[in-house]
C-alpha positions, 0 to 999 in steps of 0.5 A: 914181978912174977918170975916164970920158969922155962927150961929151968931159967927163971925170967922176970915176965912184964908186960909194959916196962917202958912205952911200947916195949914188952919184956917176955922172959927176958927178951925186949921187944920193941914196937915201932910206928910205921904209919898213920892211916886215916879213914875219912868215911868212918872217922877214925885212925889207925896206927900201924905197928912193926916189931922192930926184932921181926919187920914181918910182924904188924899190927894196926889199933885204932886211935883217935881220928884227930890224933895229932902226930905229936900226940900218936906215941901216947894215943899208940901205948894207948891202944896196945895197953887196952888190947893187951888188956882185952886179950888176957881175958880172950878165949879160943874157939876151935873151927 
């Protein structure tokens, strides 16, 4: 495990611990489902995420449209794996 160092404390850095929860220098953040939201015409689902330490935060990934209810935690994971995935890689381009 990679150990970071910021402002002279050295914190383990994680990405996926334990389901949804991320461990950044040392702080556990949590996502929580918050809704399901089905488009009809595009067939396709989207899962809407909160983080549970700021409600403000939200994001939505697309599952699989025939994602039974049972099955949307792990369709979820899923999905934010793939993205954090894709995002390591990301680059910015200015305006």
């Amino acid at each position: 495990m990679p150990v970071r160092d910021r402002g002279g404390q050295k914190l383990a850095y994680v990405y996926f611990k334990d389901g949804l929860t991320v461990d950044r220098w040392g702080c556990m953040t949590t996502l929580k489902i918050d809704g399901l939201n089905r488009d009809v015409l595009k067939k396709r689902s989207i899962v809407m995420l909160k983080w549970e330490d700021d409600p403000e935060k939200r994001i939505g990934l697309v599952v699989p449209f025939d994602c039974p209810l049972d099955n949307l935690k792990a369709q979820a994971e899923k999905a934010v794996r793939a993205l954090a995935k894709e995002l390591e890689t990301a680059t910015i381009q200015g305006p």
